[in-house]
KOLROTOR-977208 format. One line per 8 residues: number of its first residue (from 0); their letters; for each residue x, y, z negated of C-alpha. Coordinates in Angstrom, 2 decimals, decimal comma, always signed. Each point is the difference from the previous one (the first is absolute). Last residue first. Layout:
BEGIN
NUM) a) X:Y:Z ~ ...
END
This chain:
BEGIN
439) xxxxxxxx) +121,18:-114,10:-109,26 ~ -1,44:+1,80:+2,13 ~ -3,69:+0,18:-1,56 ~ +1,30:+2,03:-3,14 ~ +2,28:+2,87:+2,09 ~ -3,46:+0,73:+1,99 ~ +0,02:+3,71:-1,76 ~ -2,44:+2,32:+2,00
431) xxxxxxxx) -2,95:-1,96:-0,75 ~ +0,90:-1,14:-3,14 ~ +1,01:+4,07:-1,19 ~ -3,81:+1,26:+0,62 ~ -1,02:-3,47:-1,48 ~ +2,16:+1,46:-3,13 ~ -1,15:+3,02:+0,01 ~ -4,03:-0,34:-0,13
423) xxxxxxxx) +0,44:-2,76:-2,60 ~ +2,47:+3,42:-1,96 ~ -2,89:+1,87:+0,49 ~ -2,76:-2,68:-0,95 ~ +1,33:-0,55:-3,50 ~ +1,04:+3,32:-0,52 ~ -3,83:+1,10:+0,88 ~ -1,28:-3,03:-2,67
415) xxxxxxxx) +1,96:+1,15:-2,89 ~ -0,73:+3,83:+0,27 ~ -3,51:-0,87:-0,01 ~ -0,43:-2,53:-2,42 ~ +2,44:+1,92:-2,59 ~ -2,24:+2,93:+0,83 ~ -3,22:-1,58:-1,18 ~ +0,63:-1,30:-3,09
407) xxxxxxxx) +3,58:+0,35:-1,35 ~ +3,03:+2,45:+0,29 ~ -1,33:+3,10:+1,52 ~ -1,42:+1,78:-3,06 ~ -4,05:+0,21:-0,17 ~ -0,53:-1,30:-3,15 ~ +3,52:+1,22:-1,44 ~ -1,75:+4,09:-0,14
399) xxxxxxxx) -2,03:-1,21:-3,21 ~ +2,78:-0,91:-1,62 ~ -0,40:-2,37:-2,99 ~ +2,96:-2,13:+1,08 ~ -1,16:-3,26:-0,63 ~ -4,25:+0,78:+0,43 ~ +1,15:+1,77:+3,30 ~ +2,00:-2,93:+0,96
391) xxxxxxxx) -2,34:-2,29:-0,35 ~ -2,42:+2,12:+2,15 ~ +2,77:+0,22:+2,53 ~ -0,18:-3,79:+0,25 ~ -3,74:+0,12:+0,83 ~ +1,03:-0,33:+3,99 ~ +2,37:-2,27:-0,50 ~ -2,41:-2,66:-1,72
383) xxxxxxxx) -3,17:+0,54:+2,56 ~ +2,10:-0,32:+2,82 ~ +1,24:-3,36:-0,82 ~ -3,09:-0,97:-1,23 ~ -1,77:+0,65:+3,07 ~ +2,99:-2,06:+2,06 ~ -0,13:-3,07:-2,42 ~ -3,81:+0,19:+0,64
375) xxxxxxxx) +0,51:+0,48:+3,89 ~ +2,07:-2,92:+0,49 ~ -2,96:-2,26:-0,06 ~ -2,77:+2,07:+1,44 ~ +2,43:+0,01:+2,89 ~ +0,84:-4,03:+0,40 ~ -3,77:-0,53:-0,13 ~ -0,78:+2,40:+2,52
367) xxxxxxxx) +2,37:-1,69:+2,23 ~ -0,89:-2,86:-0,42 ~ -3,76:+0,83:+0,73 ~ +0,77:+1,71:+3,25 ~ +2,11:-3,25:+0,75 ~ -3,15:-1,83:-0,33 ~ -2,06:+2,24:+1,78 ~ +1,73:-0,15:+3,23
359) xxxxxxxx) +2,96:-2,31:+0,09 ~ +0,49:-3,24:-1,84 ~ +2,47:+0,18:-2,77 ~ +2,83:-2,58:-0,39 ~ +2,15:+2,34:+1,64 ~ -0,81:+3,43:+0,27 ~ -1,21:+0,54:+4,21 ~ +0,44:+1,95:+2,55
351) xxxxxxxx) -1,05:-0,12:+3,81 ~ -0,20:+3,69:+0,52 ~ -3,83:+0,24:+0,14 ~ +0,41:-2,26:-3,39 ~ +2,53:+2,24:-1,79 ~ -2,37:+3,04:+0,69 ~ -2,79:-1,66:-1,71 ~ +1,66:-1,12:-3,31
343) xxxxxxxx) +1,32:+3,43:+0,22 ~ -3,60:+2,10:+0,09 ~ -1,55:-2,87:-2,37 ~ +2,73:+0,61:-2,60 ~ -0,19:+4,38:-0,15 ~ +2,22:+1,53:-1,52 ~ -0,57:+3,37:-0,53 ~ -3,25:+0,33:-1,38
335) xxxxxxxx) +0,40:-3,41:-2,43 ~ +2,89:+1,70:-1,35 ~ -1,00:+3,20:-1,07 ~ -2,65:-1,31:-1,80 ~ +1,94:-2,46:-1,94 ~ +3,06:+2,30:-0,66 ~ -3,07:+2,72:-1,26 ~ -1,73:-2,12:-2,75
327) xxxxxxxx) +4,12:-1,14:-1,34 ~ +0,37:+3,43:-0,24 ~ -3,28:+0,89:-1,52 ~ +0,64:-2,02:-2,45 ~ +3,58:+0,52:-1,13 ~ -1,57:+4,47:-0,46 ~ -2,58:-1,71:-1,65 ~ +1,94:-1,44:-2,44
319) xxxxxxxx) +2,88:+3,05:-0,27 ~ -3,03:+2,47:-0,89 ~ -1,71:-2,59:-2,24 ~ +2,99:-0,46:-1,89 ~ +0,04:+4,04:-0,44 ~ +4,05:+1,19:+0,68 ~ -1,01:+1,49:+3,14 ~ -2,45:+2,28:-1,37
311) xxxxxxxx) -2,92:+1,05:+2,48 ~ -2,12:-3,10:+0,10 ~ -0,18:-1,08:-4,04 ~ +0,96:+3,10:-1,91 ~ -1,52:+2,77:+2,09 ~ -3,10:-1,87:+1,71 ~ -0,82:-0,99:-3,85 ~ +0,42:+4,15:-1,25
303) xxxxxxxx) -1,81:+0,89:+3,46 ~ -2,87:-2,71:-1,20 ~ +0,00:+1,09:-3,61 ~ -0,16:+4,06:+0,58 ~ +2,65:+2,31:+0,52 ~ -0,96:+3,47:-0,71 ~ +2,89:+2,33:+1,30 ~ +0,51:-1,54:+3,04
295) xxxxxxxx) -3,81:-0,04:+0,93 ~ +0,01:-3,42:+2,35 ~ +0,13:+0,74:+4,15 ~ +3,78:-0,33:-0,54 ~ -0,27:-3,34:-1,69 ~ -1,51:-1,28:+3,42 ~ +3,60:+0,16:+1,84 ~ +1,66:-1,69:-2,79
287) xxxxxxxx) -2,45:-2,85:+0,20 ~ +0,67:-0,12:+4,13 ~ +3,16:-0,44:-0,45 ~ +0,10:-3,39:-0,61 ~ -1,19:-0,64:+3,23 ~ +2,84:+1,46:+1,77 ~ +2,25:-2,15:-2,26 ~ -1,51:-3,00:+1,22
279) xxxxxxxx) -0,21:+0,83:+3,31 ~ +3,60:+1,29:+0,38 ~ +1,10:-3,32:-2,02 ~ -2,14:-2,27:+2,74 ~ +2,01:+1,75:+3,19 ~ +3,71:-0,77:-1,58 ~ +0,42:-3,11:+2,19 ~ -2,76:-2,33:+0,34
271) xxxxxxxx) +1,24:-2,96:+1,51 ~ +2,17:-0,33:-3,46 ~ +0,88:-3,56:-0,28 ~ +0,75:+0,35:+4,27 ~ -1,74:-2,47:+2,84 ~ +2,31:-0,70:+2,64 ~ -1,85:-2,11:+2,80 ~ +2,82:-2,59:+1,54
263) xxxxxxxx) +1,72:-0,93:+3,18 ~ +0,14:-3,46:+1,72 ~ +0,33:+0,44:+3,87 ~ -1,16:-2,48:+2,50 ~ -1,58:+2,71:+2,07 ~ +0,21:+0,44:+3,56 ~ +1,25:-2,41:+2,60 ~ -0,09:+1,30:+3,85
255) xxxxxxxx) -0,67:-1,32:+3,18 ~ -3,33:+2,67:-0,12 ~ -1,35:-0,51:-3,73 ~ +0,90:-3,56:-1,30 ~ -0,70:+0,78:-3,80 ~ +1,92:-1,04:-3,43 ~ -1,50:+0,31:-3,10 ~ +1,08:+1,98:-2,35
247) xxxxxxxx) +0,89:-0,79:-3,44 ~ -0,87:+3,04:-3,51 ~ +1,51:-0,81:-3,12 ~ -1,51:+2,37:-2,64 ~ +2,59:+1,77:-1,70 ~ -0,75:+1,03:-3,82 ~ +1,87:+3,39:-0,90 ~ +2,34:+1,41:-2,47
239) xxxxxxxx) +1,93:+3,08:+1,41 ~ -2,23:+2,41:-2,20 ~ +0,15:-2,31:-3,46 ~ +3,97:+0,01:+0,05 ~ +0,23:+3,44:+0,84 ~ -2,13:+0,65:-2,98 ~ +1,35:-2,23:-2,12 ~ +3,72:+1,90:+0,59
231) xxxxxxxx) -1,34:+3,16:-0,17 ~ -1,93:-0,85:-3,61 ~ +3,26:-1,54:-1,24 ~ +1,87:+3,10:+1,22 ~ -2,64:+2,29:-1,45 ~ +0,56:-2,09:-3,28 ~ +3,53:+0,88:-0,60 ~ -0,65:+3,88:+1,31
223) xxxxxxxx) -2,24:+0,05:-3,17 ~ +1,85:-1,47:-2,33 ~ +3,39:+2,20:+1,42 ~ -2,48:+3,61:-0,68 ~ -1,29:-1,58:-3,63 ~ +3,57:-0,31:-1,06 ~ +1,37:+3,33:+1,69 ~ -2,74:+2,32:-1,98
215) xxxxxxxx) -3,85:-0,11:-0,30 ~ -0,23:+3,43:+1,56 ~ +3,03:+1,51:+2,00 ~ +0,40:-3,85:+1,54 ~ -3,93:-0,33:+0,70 ~ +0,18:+4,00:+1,55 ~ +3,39:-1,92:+2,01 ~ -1,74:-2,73:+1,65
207) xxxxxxxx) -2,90:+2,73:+0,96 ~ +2,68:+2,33:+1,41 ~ +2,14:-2,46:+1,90 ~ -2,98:-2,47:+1,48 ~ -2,42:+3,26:+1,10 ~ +1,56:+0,50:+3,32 ~ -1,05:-4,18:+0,69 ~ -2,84:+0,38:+0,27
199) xxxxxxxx) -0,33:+2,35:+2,66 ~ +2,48:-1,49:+1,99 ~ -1,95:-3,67:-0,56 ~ -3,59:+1,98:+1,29 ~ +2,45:+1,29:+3,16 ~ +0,92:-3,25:+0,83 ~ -3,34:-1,71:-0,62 ~ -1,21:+2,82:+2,83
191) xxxxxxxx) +2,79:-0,33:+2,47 ~ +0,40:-3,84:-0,14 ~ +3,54:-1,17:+0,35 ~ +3,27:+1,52:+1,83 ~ -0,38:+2,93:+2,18 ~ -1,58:+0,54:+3,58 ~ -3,61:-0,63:+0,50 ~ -0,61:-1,15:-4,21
183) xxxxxxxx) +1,85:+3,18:-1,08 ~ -1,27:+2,35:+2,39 ~ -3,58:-1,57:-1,17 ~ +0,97:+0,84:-2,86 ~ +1,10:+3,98:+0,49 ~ -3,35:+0,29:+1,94 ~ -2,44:-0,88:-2,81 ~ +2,47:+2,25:-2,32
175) xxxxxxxx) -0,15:+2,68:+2,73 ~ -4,12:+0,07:-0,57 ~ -0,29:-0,30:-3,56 ~ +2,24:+3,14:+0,00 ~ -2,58:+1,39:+2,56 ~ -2,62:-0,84:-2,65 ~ +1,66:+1,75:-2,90 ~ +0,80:+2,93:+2,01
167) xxxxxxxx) -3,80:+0,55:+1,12 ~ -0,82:-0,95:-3,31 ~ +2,12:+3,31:-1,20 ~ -0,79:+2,02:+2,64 ~ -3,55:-0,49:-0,71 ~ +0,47:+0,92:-4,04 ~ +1,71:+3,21:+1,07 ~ -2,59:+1,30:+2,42
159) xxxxxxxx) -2,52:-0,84:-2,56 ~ +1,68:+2,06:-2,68 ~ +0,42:+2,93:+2,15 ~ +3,25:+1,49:+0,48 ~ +0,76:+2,86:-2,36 ~ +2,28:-1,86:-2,61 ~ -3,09:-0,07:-2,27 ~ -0,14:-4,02:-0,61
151) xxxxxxxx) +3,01:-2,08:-0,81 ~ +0,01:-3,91:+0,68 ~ +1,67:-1,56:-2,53 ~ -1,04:+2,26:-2,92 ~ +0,91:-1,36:-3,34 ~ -2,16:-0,63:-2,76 ~ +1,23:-4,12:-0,26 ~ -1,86:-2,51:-1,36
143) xxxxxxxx) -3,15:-0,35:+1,79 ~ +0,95:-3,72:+1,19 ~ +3,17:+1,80:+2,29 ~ -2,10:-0,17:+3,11 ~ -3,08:+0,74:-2,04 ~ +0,96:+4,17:-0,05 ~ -2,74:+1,08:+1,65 ~ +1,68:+1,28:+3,16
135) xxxxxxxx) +2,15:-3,19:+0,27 ~ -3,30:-2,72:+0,29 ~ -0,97:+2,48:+2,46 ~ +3,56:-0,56:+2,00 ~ -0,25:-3,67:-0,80 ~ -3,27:-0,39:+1,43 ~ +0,25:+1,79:+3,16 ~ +3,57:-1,67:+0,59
127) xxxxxxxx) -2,35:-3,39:-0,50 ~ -2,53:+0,99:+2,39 ~ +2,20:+1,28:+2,71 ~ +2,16:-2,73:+0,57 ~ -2,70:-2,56:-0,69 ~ -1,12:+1,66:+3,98 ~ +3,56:+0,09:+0,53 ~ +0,44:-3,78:-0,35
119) xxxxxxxx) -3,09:-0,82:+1,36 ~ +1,31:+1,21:+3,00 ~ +3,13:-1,48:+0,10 ~ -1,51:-3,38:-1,39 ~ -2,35:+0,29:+3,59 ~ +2,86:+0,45:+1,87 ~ +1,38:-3,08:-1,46 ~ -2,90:-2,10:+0,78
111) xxxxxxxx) +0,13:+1,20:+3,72 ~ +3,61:-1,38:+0,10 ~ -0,95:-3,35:-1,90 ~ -2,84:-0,80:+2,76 ~ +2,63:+1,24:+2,69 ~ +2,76:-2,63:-1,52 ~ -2,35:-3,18:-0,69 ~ -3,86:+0,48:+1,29
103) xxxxxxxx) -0,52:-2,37:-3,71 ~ +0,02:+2,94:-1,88 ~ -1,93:+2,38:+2,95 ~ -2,96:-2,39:-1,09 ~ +0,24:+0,06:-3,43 ~ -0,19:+4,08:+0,12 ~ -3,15:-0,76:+2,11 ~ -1,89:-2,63:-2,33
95) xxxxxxxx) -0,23:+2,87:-2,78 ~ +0,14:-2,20:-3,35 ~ +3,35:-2,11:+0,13 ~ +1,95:+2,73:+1,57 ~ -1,06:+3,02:-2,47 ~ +1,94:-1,50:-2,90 ~ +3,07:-0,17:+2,28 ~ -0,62:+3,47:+0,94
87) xxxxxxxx) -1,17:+1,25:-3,82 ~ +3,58:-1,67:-1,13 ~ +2,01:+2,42:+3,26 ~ -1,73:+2,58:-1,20 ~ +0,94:-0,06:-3,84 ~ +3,62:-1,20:+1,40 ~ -0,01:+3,58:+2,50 ~ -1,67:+2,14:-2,77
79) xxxxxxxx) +3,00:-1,51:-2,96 ~ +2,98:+1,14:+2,32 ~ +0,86:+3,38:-1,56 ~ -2,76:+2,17:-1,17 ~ +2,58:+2,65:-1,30 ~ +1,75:+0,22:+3,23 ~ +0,19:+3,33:-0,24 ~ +0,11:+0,02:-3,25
71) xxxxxxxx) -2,53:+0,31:-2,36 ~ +2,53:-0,55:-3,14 ~ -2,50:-2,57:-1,85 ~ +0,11:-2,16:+3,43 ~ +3,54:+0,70:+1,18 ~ +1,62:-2,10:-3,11 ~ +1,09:-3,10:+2,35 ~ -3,88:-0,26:+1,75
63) xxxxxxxx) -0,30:-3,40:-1,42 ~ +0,96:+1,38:-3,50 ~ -2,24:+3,07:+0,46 ~ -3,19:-2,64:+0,83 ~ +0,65:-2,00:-3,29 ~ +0,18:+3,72:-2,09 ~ -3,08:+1,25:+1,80 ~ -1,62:-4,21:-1,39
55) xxxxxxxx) +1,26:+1,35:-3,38 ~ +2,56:+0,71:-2,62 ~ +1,19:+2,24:-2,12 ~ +3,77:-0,03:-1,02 ~ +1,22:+3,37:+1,42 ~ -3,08:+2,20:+0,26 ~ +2,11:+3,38:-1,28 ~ +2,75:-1,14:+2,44
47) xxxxxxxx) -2,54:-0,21:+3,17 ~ -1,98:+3,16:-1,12 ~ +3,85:+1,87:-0,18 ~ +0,82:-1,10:+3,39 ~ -3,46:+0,54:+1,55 ~ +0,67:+3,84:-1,18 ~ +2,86:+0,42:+1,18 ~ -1,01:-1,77:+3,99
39) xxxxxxxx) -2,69:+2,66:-0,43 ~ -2,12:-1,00:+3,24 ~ -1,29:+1,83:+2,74 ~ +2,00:-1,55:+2,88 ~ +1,20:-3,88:-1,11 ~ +3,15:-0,04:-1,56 ~ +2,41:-2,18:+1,72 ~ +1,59:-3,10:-2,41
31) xxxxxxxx) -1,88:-3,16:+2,07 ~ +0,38:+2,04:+3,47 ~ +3,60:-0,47:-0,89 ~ -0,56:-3,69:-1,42 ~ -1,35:-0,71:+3,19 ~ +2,86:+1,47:+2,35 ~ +2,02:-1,89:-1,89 ~ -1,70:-3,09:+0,57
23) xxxxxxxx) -0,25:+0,81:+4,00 ~ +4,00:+0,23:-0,08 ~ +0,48:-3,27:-2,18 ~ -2,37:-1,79:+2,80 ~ +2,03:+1,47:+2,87 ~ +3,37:-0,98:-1,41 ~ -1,30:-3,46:-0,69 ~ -1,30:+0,00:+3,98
15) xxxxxxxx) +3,48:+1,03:+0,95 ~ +1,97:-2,20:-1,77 ~ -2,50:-3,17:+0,95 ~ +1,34:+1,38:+3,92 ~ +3,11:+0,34:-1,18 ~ +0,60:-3,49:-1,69 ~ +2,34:+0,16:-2,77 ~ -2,67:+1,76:-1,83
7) xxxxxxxx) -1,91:-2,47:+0,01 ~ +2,75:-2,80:-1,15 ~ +0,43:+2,33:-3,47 ~ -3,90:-0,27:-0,21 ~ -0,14:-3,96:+0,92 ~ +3,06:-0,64:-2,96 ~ -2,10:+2,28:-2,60 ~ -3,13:-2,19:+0,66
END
């Protein structure tokens, strides 16, 4: 991977585009560190170093965000409303007939989708810097544990006029964030978005590998980088894994002309999933820490004291169970609504293809399902056993803040999978323009 990046930039035009994409990243992690108008960037300092070590779905959402979440920055919302929109698009396409049909219209149908994610987008936009902002006036931003004043009242402009500015800048930071990826995917190196989401995460790496160092001391700090190498490496083993379905074409007289005859194959992937089922999963498991704010605080009765110990603490055996569970629930669904067998069994045959030994039509709609529900166990558990390894940790390390640091779960599948498919994106970029290998 090294040896392709060093060729890259040997080549201008690769030069130029890996300029571009280190440019647009900069420019992200400026927006990132900006102070958002109306907001006590002091204040927010000291809340976010009197919470150090809590934890929380806020505290998940600031790590994808790179720290801009609990600072309200300007881009404070980062890219989570365009992948939340994106998810309720793809959702949306197996239920509303007309969003399927501009999917299968090829390049316009995928255009009009698009715009529709950009307008979503803003629309979640909104909502969620409406939610953080209130969640930031009363003081639940920070869990109720910090008396500072993040947004200061009485400095003669009216409240309200402060609070709109405020989600107005929050959702125009959403904005050039949607715009600084698709830069990224039009004329840099990669995919904009998964670029940006691997920037993010990776700005916490130095300061959350040294907190473990600072805390549990150099012994604990080498044990742990030993086995995020050996979860890297099964990771990246697990991601490029894949079961290829040969695939022969028939060849057709059309014209004086011979088409077809080709052999190719159907590459289905271990993990067809991607990251998609852990979101759910984790989403849902919110949802218990949500309702224990509509519970009397100071009176805790037996259900909130259950909900508490058993589906809001991460160290609860039920927690981590239903947390694999759901998982493995969510890789199933999520499969079987976007790949569909019958839909490729039946483009194969209108194109004269056919796996051998299997009959087309039906039959090699049935293969194929069979051949998915197959790899998708190994797949589910895969995900389900990275994504509790932070839980594991927690219970080792008996730091609250290591559940959501960026060396397992989640971010490890993230970060793994969009170096993976940058450095695939540069090397066919450098086998078209290198044809040294077929000369010789």
């Amino acid at each position: 991977m090294l040896s392709a990046f060093l060729s890259a930039f040997r080549t201008p035009d690769l030069r130029k585009k890996l300029l571009f994409t280190v440019g647009i990243i900069a420019i992200y992690r400026l927006g990132a560190t900006l102070p958002s108008p109306g907001v006590s960037y002091g204040n927010v300092q000291k809340c976010i170093q009197a919470t150090e070590g809590t934890t929380g779905v806020l505290n998940l959402l600031d790590l994808f965000s790179g720290g801009a979440l609990l600072q309200l920055s300007v881009f404070a919302l980062g890219i989570m409303p365009y992948i939340t929109a994106s998810i309720i698009l793809q959702l949306l396409t197996v239920v509303i007939p007309r969003l399927e049909q501009l999917r299968k219209e090829g390049q316009a149908g995928q255009a009009k989708i698009t715009q529709y994610t950009r307008y979503l987008t803003l629309g979640l936009g909104v909502l969620q810097a409406s939610a953080f902002v209130a969640l930031a006036r009363s003081g639940q931003l920070f869990n109720n544990m910090c008396d500072e004043e993040i947004i200061p009242t009485g400095t003669g402009i009216p409240d309200w006029l402060t609070l709109s500015i405020l989600v107005m800048t929050m959702t125009a930071g959403t904005g050039v964030v949607m715009w600084l990826g698709e830069l990224i995917t039009d004329r840099g190196v990669g995919n904009g978005m998964s670029v940006l989401i691997f920037t993010s995460i990776a700005a916490r790496l130095p300061s959350e590998g040294w907190r473990i160092q600072e805390s549990q001391g150099w012994a604990k700090f080498f044990l742990v980088i030993a086995l995020v190498l050996v979860v890297i490496t099964a990771v990246t083993f697990i991601e490029q894994s894949q079961r290829r379905i040969p695939v022969q074409y028939a060849k057709r007289m059309i014209g004086r002309r011979m088409y077809g005859g080709t052999s190719t194959y159907i590459p289905l992937k271990v993990n067809q999933a991607g990251v998609i089922p852990v979101i759910f999963g984790s989403s849902l498991l919110y949802l218990p820490q949500l309702a224990l704010q509509f519970f009397d605080q100071n009176n805790p009765g037996q259900t909130q004291a259950w909900i508490q110990n058993n589906l809001v603490d991460p160290t609860s055996p039920i927690y981590i169970a239903v947390y694999f569970l759901l998982i493995i629930f969510f890789t199933y669904f999520y499969v079987s609504i976007t790949f569909n067998p019958t839909e490729v069994a039946d483009n194969m045959k209108k194109y004269g293809g056919f796996v051998p030994g299997i009959r087309p039509g039906k039959p090699t709609a049935d293969y194929l399902d069979f051949i998915l529900s197959r790899i998708t166990l190994p797949g589910a558990l895969y995900l389900a056993m990275i994504s509790i390894l932070p839980n594991f940790f927690f219970i080792w390390l008996d730091r609250q803040q290591y559940l959501n640091f960026p060396f397992g779960g989640t971010a490890v599948l993230i970060m793994v999978g969009v170096a993976l498919e940058t450095s695939k994106q540069i090397e066919s970029q450098l086998m078209q323009r290198n044809y040294e290998g077929f000369l010789r």
